[in-house]
KEGUDREN-255251 format. One line per 8 residues: their letters; for each residue x, z, y of N, C-alpha, C, O. Coordinates in steps of 0.05 Angstrom, whole numbers, padded with zeros to 5 digits. Example, Ala and Ser with C-alpha at 12.3 -4.5 7.8 and 13.67 -1.06 7.14 Angstrom:
# KEGUDREN-255251
AS = 00264:00156:-00114:00246:00156:-00090:00264:00156:-00066:00285:00169:-00066 ~ 00257:00142:-00045:00273:00143:-00021:00258:00157:00001:00268:00161:00023
***
This chain:
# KEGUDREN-255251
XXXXXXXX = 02198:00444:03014:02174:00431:03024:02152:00452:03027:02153:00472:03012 ~ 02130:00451:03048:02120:00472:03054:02092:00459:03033:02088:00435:03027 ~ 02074:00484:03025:02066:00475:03013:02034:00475:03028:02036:00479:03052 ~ 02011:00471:03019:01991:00461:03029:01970:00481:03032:01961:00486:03010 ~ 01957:00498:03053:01942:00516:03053:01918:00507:03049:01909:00488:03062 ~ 01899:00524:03027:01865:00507:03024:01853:00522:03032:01846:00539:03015 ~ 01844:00526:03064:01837:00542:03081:01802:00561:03071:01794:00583:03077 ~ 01789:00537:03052:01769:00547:03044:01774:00570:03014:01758:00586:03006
XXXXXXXX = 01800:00565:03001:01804:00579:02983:01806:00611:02992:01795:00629:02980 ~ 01825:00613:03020:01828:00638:03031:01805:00654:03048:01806:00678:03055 ~ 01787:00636:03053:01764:00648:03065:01748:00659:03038:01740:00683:03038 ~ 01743:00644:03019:01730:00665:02992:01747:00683:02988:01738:00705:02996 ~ 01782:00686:02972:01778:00708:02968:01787:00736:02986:01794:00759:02977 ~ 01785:00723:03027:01776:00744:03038:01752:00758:03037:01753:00782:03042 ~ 01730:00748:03032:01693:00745:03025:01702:00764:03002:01700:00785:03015 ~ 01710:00772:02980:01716:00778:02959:01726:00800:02957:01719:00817:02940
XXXXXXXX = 01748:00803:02980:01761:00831:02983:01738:00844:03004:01727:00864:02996 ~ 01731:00836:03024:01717:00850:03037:01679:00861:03021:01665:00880:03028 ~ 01673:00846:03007:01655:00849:02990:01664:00881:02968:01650:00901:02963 ~ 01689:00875:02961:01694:00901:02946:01703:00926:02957:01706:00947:02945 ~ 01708:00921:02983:01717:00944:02995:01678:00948:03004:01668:00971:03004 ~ 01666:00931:03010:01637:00943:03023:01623:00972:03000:01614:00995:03003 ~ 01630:00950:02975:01616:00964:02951:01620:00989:02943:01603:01005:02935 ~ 01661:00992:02944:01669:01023:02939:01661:01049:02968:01663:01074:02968
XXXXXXXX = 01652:01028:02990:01645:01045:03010:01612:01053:03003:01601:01072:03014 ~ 01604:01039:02987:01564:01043:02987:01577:01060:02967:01579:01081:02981 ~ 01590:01067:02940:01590:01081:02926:01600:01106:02935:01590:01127:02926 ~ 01622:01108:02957:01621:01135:02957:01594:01148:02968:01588:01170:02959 ~ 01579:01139:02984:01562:01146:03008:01539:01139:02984:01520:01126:02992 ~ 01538:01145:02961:01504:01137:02947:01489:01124:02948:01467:01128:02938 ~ 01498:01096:02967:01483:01080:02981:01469:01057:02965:01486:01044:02953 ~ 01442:01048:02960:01439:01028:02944:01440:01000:02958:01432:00999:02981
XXXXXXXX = 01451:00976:02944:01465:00962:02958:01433:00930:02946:01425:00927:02923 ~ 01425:00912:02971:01406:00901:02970:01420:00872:02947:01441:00860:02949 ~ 01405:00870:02935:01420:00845:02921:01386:00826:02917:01364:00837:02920 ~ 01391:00794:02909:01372:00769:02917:01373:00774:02880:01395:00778:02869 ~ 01356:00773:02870:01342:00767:02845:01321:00757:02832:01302:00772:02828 ~ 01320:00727:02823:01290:00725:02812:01271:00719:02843:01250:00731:02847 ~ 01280:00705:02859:01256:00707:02885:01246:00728:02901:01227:00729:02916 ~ 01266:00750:02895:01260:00775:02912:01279:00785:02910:01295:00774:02894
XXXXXXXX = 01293:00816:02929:01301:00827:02939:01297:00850:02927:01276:00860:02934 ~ 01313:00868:02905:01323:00881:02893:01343:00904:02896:01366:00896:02892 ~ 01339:00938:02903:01365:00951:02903:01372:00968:02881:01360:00985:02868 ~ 01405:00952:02881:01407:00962:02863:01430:00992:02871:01431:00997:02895 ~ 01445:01007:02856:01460:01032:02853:01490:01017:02856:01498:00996:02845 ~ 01502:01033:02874:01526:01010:02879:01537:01018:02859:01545:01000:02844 ~ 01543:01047:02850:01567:01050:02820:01556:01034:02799:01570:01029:02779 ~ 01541:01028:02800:01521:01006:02777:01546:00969:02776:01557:00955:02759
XXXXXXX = 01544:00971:02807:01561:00941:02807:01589:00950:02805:01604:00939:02788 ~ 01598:00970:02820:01629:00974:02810:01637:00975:02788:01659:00965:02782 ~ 01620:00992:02767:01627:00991:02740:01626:00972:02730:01645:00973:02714 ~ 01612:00945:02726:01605:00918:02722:01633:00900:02731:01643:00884:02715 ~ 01642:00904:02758:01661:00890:02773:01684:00895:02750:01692:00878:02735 ~ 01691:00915:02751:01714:00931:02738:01713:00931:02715:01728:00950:02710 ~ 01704:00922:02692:01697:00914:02664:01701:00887:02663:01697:00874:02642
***
């Protein structure tokens, strides 16, 4: 039996892979990456989030 695709499940964790490939690309390039915090707009150090991600 074939089984049931949850089309919104595969769109997050494409959002997810492409999110982590953006981030290891801002980290090689020193790039600080804009993040929504607290009612404002925040940059932060991308090796800052990869190390976070990866822990």
């Amino acid at each position: 039996m074939k089984e049931k695709i949850s089309y919104s499940k595969l769109a997050i964790e494409a959002l997810y892979r492409a999110s982590k490939l953006a981030h290891q690309r801002a980290a090689e390039r020193n790039f600080k990456i804009p993040i929504w915090k607290d009612g404002k707009i925040i940059y932060v150090e991308s090796k800052e989030i990869l190390t976070k991600k990866c822990n």
